[in-house]
C-alpha positions as CSV (number, residue, x, y, z in Angstrom):
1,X,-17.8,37.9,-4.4
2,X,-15.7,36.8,-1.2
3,X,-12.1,37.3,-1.5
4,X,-9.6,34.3,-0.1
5,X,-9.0,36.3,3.0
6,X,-12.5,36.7,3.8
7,X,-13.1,33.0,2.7
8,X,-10.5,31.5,5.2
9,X,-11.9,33.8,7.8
10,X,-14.8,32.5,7.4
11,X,-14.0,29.1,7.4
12,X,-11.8,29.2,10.4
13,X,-14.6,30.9,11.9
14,X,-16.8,27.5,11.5
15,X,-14.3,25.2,12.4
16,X,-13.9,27.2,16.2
17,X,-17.7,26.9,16.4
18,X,-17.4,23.2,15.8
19,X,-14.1,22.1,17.2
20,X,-14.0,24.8,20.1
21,X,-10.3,23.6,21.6
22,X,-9.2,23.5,17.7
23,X,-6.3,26.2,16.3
24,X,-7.4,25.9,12.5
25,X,-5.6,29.4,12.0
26,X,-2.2,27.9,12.8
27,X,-3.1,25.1,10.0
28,X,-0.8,24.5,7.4
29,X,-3.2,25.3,3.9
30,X,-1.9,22.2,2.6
31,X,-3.0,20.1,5.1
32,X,-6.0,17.5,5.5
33,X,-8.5,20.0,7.8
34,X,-9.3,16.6,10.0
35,X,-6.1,15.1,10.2
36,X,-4.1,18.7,11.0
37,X,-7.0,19.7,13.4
38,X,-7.3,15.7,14.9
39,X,-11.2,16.4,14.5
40,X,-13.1,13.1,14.8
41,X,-15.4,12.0,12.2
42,X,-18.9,13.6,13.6
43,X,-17.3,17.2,13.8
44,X,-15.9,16.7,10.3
45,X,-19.1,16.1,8.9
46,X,-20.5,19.3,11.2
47,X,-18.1,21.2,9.4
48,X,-18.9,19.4,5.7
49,X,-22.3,20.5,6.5
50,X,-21.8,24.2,7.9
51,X,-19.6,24.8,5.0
52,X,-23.1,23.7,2.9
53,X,-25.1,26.3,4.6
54,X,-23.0,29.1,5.2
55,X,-21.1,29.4,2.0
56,X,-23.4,27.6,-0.3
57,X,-20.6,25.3,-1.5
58,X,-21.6,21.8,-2.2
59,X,-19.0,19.4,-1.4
60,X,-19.7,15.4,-2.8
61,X,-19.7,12.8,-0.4
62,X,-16.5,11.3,-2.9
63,X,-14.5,14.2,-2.3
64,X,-15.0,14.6,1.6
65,X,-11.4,13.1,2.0
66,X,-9.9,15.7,-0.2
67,X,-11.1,18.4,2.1
């Protein structure tokens, strides 16, 4: 089982890949991912979808706002 640690690290990890110029370790864990990380709408879903494949977490299109 992956620990939070490992799970943020992992996460921010995806985001860099997707949103090179992005600092999503400096992100407030509060925060909307595409509004604190100004990601457009394409690199969001990129990141909906890596999330998908890499961590086998299945996120509903409803809830894509929530992320």
């Amino acid at each position: 089982m992956v620990n939070r640690e490992q799970l943020v690290i992992q996460l921010n990890s995806l985001l860099k890949k997707i949103a090179p110029d992005s600092q999503p370790e400096a992100l407030n864990p509060a925060a909307n991912i595409m509004q604190g990380l100004e990601m457009d709408s394409w690199d969001f879903l990129q990141f909906i979808i890596a999330i998908n494949q890499s961590v086998k977490v299945n996120i509903p299109e409803e809830d894509y706002g929530k992320v």
